[in-house]
Structure formats: structure tokens, C-alpha cells
C-alpha positions in Angstrom: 0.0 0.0 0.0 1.2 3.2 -0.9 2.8 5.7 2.1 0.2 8.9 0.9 1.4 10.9 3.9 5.2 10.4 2.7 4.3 10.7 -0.6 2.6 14.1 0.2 5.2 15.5 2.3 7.4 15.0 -0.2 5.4 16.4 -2.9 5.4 19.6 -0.8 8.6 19.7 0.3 9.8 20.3 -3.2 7.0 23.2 -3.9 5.1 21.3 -6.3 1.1 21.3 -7.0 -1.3 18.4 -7.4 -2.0 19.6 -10.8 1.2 19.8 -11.7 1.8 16.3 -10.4 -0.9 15.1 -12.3 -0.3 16.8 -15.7 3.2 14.8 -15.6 1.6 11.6 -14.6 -0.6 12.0 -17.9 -4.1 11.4 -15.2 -6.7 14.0 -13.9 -6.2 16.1 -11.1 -9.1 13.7 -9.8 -7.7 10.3 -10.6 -4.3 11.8 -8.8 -6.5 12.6 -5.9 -8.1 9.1 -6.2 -4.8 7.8 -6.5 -3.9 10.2 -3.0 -7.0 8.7 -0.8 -5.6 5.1 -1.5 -8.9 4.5 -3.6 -7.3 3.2 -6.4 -3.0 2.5 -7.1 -0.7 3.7 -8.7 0.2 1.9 -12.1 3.9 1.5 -12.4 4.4 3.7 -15.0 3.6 6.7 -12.5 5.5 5.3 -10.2 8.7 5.4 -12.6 7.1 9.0 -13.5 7.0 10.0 -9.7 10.4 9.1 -9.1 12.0 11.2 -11.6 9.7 14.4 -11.0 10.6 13.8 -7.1 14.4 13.1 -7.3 13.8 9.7 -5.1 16.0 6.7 -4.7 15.0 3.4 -5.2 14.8 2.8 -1.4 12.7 5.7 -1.0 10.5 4.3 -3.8 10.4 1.2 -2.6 9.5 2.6 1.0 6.6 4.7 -0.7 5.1 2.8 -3.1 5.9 -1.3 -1.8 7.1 -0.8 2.0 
């Protein structure tokens, strides 16, 4: 299960928007959200995606996304 908390944090430690976010993924701004409120998961294609825009390692990926 995704870390959404983590995930979020980091998203805002690095001063980026939701939108943003989302425009990269290629997905809403509500399917991110979706995506945010564990309602549905991340495909691992935004997870790749998410890694780049965030600058994270693979143990911080794999914390976030598999941990």
C-alpha cells in the first residue's frame, strides 16, 4: 500500500502542486487525488514517473510505493 502521507510531504517539500503532479503523470487532477485517498493505485508507470519528477531513490520508492 502506498505511504500517501510520505508521498505528500514530499510532494510539498519540493513546492510542487497536485495539478502539476498530475499533468506529468498523464491522469486527472481527480484520478491523482483518487490515486492520494488510496482509492485506487498507482500503475507502475507513475510510479517510474514520480520518481524522476521527485528526485527519489530506489529505497525511498520502494519505502513509498511497496514498504
Amino acid at each position: 500500500m502506498t505511504d500517501t502521507k510520505r508521498l505528500e510531504e514530499l510532494i510539498s517539500s519540493k513546492g510542487l502542486k497536485s495539478t502539476y503532479i498530475a499533468e506529468r503523470l498523464g491522469i486527472t487532477y481527480q484520478s491523482f487525488w483518487g490515486k492520494m485517498a488510496g482509492k485506487r493505485q498507482f500503475r507502475i508507470k507513475e510510479i517510474v514517473a514520480l520518481r524522476e519528477i521527485l528526485g527519489l531513490t530506489k529505497a525511498e520508492t520502494y519505502d513509498i510505493f511497496l514498504g
